[in-house]
N, C-alpha and C positions, 0 to 999 in steps of 0.2 A: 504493500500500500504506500500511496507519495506522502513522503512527510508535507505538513503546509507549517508555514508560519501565521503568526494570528499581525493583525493590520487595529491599533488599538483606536479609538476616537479621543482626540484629546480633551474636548469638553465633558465627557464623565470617565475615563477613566476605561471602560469597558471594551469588548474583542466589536471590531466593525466587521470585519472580515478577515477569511483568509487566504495566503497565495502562495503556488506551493515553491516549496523547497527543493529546488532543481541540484541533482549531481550533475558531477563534472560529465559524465557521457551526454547529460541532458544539455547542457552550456554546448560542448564539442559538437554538436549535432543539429545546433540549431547555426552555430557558424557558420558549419558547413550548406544547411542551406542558403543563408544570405548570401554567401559566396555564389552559389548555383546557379540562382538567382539574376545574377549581375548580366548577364547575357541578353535576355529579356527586359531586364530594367534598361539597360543599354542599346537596347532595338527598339525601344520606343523616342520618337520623335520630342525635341526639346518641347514641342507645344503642346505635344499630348501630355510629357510630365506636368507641364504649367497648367492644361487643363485639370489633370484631376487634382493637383494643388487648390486651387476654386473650387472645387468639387468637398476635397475637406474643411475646408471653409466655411463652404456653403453648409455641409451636416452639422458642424459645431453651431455655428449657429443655430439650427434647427433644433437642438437638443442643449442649449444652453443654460435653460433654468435647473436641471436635470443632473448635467454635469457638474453646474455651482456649488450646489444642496451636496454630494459628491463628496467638490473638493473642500469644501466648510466642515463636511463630517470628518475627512481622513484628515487633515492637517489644523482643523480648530482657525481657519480663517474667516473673517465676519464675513455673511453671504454676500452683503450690497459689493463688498471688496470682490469679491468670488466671480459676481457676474462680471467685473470691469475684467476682470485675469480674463475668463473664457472669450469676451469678446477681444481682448489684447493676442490671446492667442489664435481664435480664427486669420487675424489680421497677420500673423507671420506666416502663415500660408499663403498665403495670396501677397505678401512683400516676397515671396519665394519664387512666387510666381510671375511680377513684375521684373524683377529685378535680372533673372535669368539670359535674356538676352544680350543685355547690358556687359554680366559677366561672360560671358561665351564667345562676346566679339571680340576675336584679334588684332593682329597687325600685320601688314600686307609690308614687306622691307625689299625696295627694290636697291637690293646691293652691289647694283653700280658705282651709287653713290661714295662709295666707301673701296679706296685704293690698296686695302689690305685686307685677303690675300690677293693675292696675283688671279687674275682671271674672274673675277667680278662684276665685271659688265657684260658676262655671259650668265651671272646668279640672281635668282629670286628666291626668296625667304616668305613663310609664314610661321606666323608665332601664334601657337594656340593652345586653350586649355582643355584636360581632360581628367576626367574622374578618377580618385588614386582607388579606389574598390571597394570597400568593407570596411564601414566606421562602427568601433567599440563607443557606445554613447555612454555616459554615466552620469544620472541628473539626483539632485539635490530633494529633500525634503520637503523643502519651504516654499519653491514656485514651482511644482512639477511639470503642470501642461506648459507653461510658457517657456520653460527651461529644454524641456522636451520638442519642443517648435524650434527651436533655434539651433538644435541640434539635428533634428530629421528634417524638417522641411527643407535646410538647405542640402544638406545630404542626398535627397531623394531628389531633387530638382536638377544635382547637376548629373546624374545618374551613381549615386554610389549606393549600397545597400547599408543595412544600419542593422546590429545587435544594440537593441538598449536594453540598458540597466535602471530601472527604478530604486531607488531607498526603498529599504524595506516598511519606513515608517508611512510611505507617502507612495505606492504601485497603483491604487487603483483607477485613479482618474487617467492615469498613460496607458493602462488597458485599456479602458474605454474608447480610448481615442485613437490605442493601434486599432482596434476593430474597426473605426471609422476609415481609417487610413486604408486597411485592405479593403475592404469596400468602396474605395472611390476610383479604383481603375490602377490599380499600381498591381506590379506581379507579383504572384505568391511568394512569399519569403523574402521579397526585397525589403519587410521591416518586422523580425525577430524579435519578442519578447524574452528576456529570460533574467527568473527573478530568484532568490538564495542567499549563499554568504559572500559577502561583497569583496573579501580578499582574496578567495577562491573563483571569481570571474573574472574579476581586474587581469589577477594571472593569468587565467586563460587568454584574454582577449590579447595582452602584451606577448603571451609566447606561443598563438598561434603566427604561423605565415600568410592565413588568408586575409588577416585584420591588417591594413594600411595606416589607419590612423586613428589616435584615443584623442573623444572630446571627454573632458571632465569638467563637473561644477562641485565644487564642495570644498573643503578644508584644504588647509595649506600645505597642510604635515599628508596629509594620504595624496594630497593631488601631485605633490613636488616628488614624495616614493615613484608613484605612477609616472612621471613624466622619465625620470630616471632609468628606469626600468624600460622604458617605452625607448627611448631614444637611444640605447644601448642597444638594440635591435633594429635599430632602424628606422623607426617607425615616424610617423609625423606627431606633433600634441597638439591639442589647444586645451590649457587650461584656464579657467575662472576658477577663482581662491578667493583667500577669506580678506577682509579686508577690517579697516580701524577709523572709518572717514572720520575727519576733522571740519567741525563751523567754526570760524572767524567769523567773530559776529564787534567791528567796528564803530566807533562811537557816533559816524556821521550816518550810519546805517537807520535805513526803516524798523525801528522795532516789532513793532503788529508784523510787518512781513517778516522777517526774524528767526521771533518768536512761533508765527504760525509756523515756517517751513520746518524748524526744528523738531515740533512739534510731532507733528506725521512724521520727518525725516528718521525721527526716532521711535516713535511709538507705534505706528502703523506696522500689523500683525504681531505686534508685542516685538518688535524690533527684531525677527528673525528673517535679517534681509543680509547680502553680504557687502551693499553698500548705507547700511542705517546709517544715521548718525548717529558716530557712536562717542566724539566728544564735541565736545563746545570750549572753544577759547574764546573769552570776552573782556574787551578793552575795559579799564577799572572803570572811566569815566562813568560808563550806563550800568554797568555790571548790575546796582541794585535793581533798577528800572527795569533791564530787560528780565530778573530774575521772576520780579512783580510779574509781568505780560506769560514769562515761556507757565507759571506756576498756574496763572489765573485760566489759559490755555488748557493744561493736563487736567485741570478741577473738571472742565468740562466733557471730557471723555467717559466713556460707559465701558465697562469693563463687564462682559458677563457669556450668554450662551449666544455661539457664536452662526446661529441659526436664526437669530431676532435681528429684527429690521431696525433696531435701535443699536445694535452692539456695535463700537468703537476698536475692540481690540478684547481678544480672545482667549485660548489659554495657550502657553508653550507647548511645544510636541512629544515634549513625554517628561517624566518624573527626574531625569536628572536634568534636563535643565534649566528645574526648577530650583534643586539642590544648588545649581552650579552661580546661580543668580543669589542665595543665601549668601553662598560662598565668598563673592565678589564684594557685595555690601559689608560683609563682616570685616571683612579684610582691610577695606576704606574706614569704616570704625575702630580698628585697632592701630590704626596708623595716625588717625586725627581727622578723620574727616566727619563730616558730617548729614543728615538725612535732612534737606532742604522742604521736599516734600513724598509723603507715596500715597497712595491708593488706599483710604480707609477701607474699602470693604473685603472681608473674606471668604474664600468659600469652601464649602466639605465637601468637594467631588472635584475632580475633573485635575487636570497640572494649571494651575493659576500660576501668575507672581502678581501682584501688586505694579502698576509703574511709577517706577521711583526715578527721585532726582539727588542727586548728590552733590556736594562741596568736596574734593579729596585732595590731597595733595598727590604729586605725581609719583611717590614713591607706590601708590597705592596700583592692587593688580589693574584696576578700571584702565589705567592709563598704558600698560604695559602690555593686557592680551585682549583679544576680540572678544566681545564681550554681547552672546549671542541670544537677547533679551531685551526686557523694559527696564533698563536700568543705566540712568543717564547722568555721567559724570559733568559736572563744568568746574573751569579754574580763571581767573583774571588774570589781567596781565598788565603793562604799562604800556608797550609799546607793539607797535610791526615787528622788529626783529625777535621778537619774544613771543612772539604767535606765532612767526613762520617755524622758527627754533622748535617748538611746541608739537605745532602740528606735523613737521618731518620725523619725531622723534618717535617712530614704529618701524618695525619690520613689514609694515603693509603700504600699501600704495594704490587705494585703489579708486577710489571720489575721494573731495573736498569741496566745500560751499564756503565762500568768503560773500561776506556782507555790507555794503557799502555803497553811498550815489557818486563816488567816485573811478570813474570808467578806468582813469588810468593807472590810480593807486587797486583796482581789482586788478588791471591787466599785471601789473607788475608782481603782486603775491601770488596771482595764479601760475605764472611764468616759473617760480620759486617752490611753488608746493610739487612735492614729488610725489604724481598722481597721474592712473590715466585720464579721468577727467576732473576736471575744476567746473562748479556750475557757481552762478555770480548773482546773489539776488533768489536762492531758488533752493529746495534739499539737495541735498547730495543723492536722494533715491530717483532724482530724474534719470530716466534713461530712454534713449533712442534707438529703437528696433534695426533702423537702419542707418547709424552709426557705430563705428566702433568701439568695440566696450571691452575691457579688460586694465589691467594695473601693471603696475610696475614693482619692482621688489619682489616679497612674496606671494604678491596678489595675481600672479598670472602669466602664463605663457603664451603668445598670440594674439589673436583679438575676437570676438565675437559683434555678431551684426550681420543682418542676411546676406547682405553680398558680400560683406569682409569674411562671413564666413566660409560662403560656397569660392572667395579664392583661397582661402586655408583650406579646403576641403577637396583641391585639384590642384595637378600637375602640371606645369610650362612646358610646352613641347617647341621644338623648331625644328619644322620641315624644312628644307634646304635644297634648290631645284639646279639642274645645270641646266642651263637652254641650250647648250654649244652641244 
C-alpha cells in the first residue's frame, strides 16, 4: 500500500488532506516520462504552446473561487488575498504566452561585416534559442500556484518538460492546476507531479542526466546545497532564496505612505513572503511620528480565520514557526529591546502569532537572520550613511524600499543598497511578473520573470552558413 503524507490546515491545526509519498523508483519514473515527452512537446508549434497557455488561463479563471477557498485552507492565507494570487496566477500564463515570440526571435548576422576570420563575406550566421529539456521545479510553501507559474509556464512555452516538486506543506492547489494544465492541450507527461521527501528528489533531479536544469524557490541554506550540487554536474540553476528587505523610511518622506506600505510590506500573510519587510531603518527626526502612524496602522488589522471576508492576516504554516517567532522576540528581550506593540488577541486552535513590533538593538537575532513571520523589528538612526550601513548589513540581498520626495537622494541610496530590487515610495513586496526578480548575495542565482525566465530556461545556439 503507498504511504501518503497528511497536508495539515493551518487555521485549526487539523489533516486537510493527503498526498502520497512517492519512492525513489516513483520520482525515477516519472523523469523519465517528462523526458519522453519532450518530443511531442517539441513538435508542437510555438503558437499552439501559447495557445493552450490561454487555454490555462482561461480554466483558472473558470475555477477561481474554488481554487482560492483551496489555497486559504492548505497554507492559512486570507481568501480576498487568495483570489488576487489565482487571478495573478492565471495572468502568468498568458504573460507566457505573450511574451514567447518576443523570446524566440533571433539574430540574422551577416558576417561580412566583420574581417575576422578570413572568408566572411562568403558567411551568414543565425543566433537562436532553444529549449535545454527537462526542468527539476521546486516551489515554496507560501505562494505555491504563483510560484508554480513562473516556473512551468515559462518552461512549457519554450518547449521544455517540467518535474515539479510541491512542499509538502502546500501540494494541493499545484495538483489542481497540473490537472488543468494537462487538460489544456499540452502532451502527456510534459508536466510530472511528484511529491515525498524533499532531499530524496532534489537528489534525484541533480543526479539524473535527463534533468537540464533546477528552478528552486525557498531557503538559502537548501537552495545554495542545491545549486552546488547542480552545477557540479552540469547543470543550469535559477535560484530565489531567502531574503532580509530593509525600509528606509527618511524624514522628508510621506508618513501615511510609509507607514501604510510597511505595513502590508510586513504583515500581509503574516509576513511569510521572501521579500516582506522585514526591517525598518528610520531617520531619528520622525522616528516617534512614524512609530505613532506604522502602530495606529497594525491596530487596524484582523487577525483571525482565514476563510472570513474580514481577515487581514492568518495563521503561520505550521507549529514551529510559531515557536521560531517566540524564539526571535525573546531573544530581542534578553538583549534590551523592547515590545513597541503586538496583537492583543489569542487563540486555542490553529498556528497563530500575534503581529508584533519591536524596538531591538542590532545585536539582536531580528537583525541578523530572516525572520519568517509577523514580527517587525525597527531601529533609528541619525543619518544616510547609517541606514545604508544598516541596511547592507545581511547576508541577503534581495528588495529594499527607501522613502523619500527626494528623486535624487532615492536614486542615490538605491544605487548603494545591495539588492536586486530597490522600490522608492512603495513595499519592498512589489513585484513585477515581467521583470526581473531575484537578489544578490545569498538571495539568489539568476533571475526570474517570464521572459527573463524562458531565456534562463534555453540555450544560445549559432548556426553558421558558408554560401561559397
Amino acid at each position: 500500500m503507498d504511504k501518503r503524507i497528511p497536508v495539515y490546515e493551518p487555521a485549526t491545526g487539523k489533516i486537510l488532506d493527503y498526498v502520497q509519498d512517492m519512492t525513489d523508483e516513483d520520482v525515477k519514473a516519472a523523469i523519465e516520462r517528462a523526458y519522453a515527452s519532450l518530443e511531442s512537446l517539441q513538435t508542437m508549434s510555438a503558437h499552439e504552446r501559447a495557445r493552450a497557455l490561454r487555454k490555462v488561463a482561461e480554466k483558472i479563471r473558470n475555477r477561481k473561487e474554488e481554487l482560492a477557498v483551496l489555497l486559504s485552507r492548505e497554507i492559512g492565507r486570507p481568501i480576498k488575498s487568495s483570489r488576487l494570487v489565482m487571478e495573478r496566477t492565471a495572468s502568468i500564463y498568458e504573460l507566457a504566452a505573450q511574451e514567447l515570440p518576443q523570446v524566440l526571435t533571433g539574430d540574422f548576422v551577416p558576417l561580412e561585416a566583420y574581417n575576422y576570420p578570413a572568408g566572411n563575406e562568403k558567411r551568414i550566421a543565425i543566433v537562436k534559442r532553444e529549449p535545454v529539456g527537462v526542468v527539476g521545479a521546486i516551489t515554496p510553501f507560501n505562494f505555491p500556484p504563483d510560484s508554480m507559474a513562473h516556473k512551468v509556464a515559462p518552461a512549457l512555452a519554450i518547449g521544455n518538460a517540467v518535474v515539479l516538486k510541491p512542499s509538502k506543506e502546500a501540494p494541493l492547489t499545484e495538483i489542481a492546476i497540473s490537472e488543468i494544465i494537462k487538460d489544456s492541450g499540452f502532451p502527456e507527461s510534459s508536466l510530472e507531479v511528484v511529491t515525498g521527501n524533499s532531499e530524496m528528489i532534489g537528489n534525484l533531479m541533480i543526479d539524473s542526466e535527463k534533468v537540464s536544469l533546477i528552478s528552486f524557490t525557498g531557503s538559502s541554506k537548501v537552495g545554495l546545497e542545491l545549486a552546488g550540487k547542480a552545477i557540479v554536474k552540469g547543470k543550469k540553476v535559477i535560484m530565489e532564496l531567502g531574503g532580509s528587505d530593509a525600509a528606509i523610511v527618511l524624514e522628508d518622506s510621506d508618513l501615511d505612505v510609509a507607514a501604510r506600505a510597511v505595513t502590508v510590506g510586513r504583515f500581509d500573510y503574516a509576513g511569510q513572503f521572501c521579500n516582506a519587510t522585514k526591517r525598518v531603518i528610520v531617520r531619528e527626526e520622525v522616528y516617534e511620528e512614524f512609530v505613532k502612524r506604522l502602530v495606529d496602522n497594525v491596530k487596524k488589522l484582523n487577525v483571525g480565520d482565514p476563510l472570513s471576508e474580514s481577515t487581514d492576516i492568518g495563521p503561520l504554516i505550521n507549529i514551529e514557526a510559531v515557536e521560531k517567532m517566540k524564539s526571535f522576540v525573546n531573544d530581542a528581550l534578553n538583549v534590551g529591546g523592547k515590545i513597541i506593540y503586538q496583537y492583543p488577541k489569542s487563540f486555542d486552535k490553529g498556528f497563530y502569532y500575534p503581529p508584533t513590533i519591536i524596538e531591538a538593538p542590532l545585536v539582536a537575532r531580528v537583525w541578523n537572520e530572516e525572520v519568517f513571520g509577523p514580527v517587525l523589528p525597527l531601529i533609528k538612526v541619525k543619518n544616510d550613511d547609517e541606514a545604508l550601513r544598516i541596511a547592507n548589513n545581511t547576508e541577503y540581498g534581495l528588495d529594499a524600499s527607501v522613502f523619500t520626495k527626494d528623486f535624487s537622494r532615492a536614486y542615490r541610496l538605491a544605487s548603494k543598497i545591495k539588492a536586486g530590487s530597490v522600490i522608492i515610495n512603495d513595499m519592498t513586496r512589489v513585484r513585477f511578473d515581467n521583470l526581473p526578480f531575484g537578489g544578490v548575495k545569498k538571495s539568489g542565482i539568476g533571475r526570474e520573470g517570464v521572459k527573463y525566465t524562458m531565456l534562463e530556461m534555453s540555450e544560445t545556439k549559432i548556426i553558421a552558413y558558408n554560401l561559397g
